[in-house]
C-alpha positions as CSV (number, residue, x, y, z in Angstrom):
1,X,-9.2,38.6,5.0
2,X,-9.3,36.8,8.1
3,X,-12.4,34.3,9.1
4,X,-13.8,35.1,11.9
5,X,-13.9,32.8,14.8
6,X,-17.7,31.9,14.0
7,X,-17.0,31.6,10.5
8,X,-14.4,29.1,10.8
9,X,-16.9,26.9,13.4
10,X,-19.4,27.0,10.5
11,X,-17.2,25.9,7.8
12,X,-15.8,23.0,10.8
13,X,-19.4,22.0,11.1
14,X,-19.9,21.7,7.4
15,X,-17.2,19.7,6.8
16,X,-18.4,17.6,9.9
17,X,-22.0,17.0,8.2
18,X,-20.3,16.2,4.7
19,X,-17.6,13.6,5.8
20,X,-20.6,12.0,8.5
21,X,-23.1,12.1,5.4
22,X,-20.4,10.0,2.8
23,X,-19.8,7.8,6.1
24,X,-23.6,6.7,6.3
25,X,-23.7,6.3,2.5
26,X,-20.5,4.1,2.5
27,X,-22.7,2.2,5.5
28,X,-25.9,2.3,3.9
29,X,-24.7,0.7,0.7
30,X,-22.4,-1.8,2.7
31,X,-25.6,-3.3,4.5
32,X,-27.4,-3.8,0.9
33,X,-27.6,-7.4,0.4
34,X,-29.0,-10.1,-1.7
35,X,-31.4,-10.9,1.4
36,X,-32.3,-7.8,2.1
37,X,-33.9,-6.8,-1.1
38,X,-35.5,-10.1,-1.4
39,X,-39.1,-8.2,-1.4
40,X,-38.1,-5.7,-3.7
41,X,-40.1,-5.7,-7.1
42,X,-38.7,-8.0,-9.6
43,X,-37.5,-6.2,-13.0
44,X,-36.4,-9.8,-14.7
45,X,-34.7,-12.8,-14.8
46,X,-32.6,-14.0,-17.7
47,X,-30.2,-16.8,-18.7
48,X,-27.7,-16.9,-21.2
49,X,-29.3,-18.7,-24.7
50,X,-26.3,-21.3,-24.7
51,X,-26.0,-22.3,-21.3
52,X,-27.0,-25.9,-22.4
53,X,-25.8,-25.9,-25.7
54,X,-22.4,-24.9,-24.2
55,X,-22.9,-26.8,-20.6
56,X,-21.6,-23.5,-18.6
57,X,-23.6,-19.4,-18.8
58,X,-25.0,-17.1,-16.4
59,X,-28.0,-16.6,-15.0
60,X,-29.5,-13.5,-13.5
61,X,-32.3,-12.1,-11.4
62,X,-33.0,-8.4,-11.0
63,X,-35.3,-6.2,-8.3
64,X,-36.2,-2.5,-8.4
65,X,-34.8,-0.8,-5.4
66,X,-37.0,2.5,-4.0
67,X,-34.0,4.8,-5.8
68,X,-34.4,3.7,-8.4
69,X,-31.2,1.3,-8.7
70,X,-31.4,-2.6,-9.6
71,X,-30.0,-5.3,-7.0
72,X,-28.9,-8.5,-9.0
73,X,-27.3,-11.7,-8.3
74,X,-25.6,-12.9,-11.2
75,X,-24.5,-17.0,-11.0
76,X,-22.1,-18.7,-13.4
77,X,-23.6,-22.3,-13.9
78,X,-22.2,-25.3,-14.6
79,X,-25.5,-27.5,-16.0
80,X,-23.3,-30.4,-17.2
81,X,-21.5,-30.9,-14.1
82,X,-20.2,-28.6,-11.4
83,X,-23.0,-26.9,-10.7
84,X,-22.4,-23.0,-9.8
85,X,-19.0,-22.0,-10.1
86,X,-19.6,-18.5,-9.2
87,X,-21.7,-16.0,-8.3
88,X,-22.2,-12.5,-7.0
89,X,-24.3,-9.4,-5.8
90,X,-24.8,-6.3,-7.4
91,X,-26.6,-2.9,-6.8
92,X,-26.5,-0.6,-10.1
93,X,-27.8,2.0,-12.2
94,X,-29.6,1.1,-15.5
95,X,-26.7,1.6,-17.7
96,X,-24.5,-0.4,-14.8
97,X,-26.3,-3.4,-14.9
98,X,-26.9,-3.2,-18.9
99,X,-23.2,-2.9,-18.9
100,X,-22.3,-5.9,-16.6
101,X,-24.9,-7.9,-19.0
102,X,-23.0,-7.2,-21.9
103,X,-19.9,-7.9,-20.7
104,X,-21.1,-11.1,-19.6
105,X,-22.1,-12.0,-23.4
106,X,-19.5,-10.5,-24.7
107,X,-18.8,-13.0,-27.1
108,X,-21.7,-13.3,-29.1
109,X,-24.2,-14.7,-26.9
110,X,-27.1,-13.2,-25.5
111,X,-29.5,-13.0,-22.6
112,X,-33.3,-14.5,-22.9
113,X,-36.0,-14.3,-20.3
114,X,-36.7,-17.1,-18.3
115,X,-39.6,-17.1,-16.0
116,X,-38.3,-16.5,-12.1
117,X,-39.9,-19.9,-11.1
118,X,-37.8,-21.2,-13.6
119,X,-34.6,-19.8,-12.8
120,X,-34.6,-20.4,-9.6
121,X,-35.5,-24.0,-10.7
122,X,-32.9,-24.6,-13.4
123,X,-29.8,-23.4,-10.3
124,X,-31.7,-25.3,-7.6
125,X,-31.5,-28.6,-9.8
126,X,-27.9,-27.6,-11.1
127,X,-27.3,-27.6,-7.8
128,X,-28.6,-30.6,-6.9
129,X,-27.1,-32.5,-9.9
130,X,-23.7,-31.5,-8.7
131,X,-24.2,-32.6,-5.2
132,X,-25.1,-36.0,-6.3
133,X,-21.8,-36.3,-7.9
134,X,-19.9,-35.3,-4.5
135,X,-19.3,-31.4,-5.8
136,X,-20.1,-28.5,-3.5
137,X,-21.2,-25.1,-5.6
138,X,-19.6,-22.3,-4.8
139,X,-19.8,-21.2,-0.6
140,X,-21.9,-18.0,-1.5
141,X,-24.3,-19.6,-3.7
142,X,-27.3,-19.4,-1.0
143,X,-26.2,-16.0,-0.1
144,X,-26.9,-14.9,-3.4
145,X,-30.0,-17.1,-4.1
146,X,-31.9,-15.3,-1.2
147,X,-32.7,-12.7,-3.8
148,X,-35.0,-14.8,-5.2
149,X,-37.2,-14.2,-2.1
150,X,-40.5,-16.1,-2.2
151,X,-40.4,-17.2,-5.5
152,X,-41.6,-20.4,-5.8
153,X,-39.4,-23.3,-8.2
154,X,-42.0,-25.7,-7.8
155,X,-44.6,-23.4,-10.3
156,X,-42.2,-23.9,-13.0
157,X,-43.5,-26.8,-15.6
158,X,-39.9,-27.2,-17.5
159,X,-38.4,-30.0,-16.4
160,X,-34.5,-29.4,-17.0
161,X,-32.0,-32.3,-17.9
162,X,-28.5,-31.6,-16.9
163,X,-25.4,-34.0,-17.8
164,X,-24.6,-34.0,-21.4
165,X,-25.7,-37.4,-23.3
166,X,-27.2,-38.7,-20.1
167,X,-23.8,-38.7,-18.3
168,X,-21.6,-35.8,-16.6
169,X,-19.7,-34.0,-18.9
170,X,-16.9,-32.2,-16.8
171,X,-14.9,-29.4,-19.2
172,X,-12.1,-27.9,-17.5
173,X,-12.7,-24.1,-16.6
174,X,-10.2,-21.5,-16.9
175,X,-9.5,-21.1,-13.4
176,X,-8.5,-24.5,-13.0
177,X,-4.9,-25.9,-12.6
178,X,-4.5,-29.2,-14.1
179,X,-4.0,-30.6,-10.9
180,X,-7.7,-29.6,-10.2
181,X,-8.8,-31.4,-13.0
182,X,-7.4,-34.4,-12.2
183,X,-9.1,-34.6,-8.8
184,X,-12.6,-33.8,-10.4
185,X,-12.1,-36.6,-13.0
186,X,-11.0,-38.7,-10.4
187,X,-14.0,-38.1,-8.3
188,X,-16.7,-38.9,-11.3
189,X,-14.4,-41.9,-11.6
190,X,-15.7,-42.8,-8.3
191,X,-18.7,-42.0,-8.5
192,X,-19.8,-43.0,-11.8
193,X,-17.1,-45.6,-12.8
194,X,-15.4,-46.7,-16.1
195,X,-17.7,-45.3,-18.9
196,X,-20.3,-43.3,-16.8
197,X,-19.1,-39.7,-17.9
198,X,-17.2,-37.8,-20.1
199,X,-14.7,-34.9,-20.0
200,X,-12.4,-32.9,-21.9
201,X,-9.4,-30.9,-20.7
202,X,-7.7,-28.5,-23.2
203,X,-3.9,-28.7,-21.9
204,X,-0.8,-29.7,-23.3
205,X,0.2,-31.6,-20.2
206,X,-1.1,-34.6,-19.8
207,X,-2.7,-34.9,-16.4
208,X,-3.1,-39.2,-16.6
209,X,0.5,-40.0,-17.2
């Protein structure tokens, strides 16, 4: 049977409403940001338990949005020399983010809770540490460190040592070409001379010949 010709308006104007109601959802989701769910309640903030053992681990912070979901800036931290290496924003459901934690630890390690003075603390001094060396953390590190909010680092009593031994230790990453190595070797040669840090490169090559 034919539709008639109001029939077919109302079935026009539903698909209307549908397609304009994803179109603000993709919009809505697209101007969630680290920044903008600063004042959010916090739900935790964890790091991984070998991050100093190993030199390199994650840490996380996590708010409660008003549906529900969790917004959380994840960093990859380099406490022995680099400082962050990466980072990035998510907004997830409970099972999401549990997921993304797991996947994180995947191989054996495991997240503890850290208070949020001191994780904002242990990045802002990783930070620091690898700025004093003449490395820049990764571009979107403040970006993603606004989710932190208000929290205060100063309120944190730990006083965090990074370096290995007293010295920078740099351990090339899996992302890194040989070639990048070599540069960040040379630069702690500059900046810290014969004998004033330590590295390791797993290769075959040999970048120093």
């Amino acid at each position: 049977m034919a539709l008639s010709e109001q029939q077919k308006q109302k079935k026009l104007l539903k698909k209307k409403q549908k397609k304009s109601a994803v179109v603000q959802a993709i919009k809505s989701f697209m101007s969630v940001s680290a920044v903008s769910c600063a004042d959010y309640p916090l739900y935790e903030s964890v790091v991984a338990n070998s991050l100093f053992e190993l030199g390199i681990g994650e840490v996380v912070i996590a708010r409660r949005l008003p549906n529900g979901q969790l917004a959380a800036s994840i960093f990859i931290v380099d406490v022995f020399c680099l400082g962050v290496k990466n980072t990035f924003f998510r907004v997830a459901s409970n099972d999401e983010y549990e997921y993304l934690k797991q996947k994180a630890t995947s191989d054996g390690r495991h997240f503890v809770s850290i208070h949020q003075s001191c994780a904002r603390k242990l990045l802002e001094g990783a930070v620091e540490y690898a700025k004093n060396l003449g490395f820049s953390s990764h571009p979107d590190y403040k970006k993603m460190a606004a989710l932190f909010g208000a929290i205060d680092a100063s309120a944190c009593p730990v006083a965090y040592e990074y370096g290995k031994d007293n010295k920078p230790y740099y351990i090339r990453g899996p992302n890194e070409s040989v070639a990048e190595a070599k540069k960040i070797v040379d630069k702690l040669y500059e900046k810290c001379g014969e004998g004033g840090y330590n590295f390791l490169i797993m290769t075959d090559e040999n970048p120093f010949d």
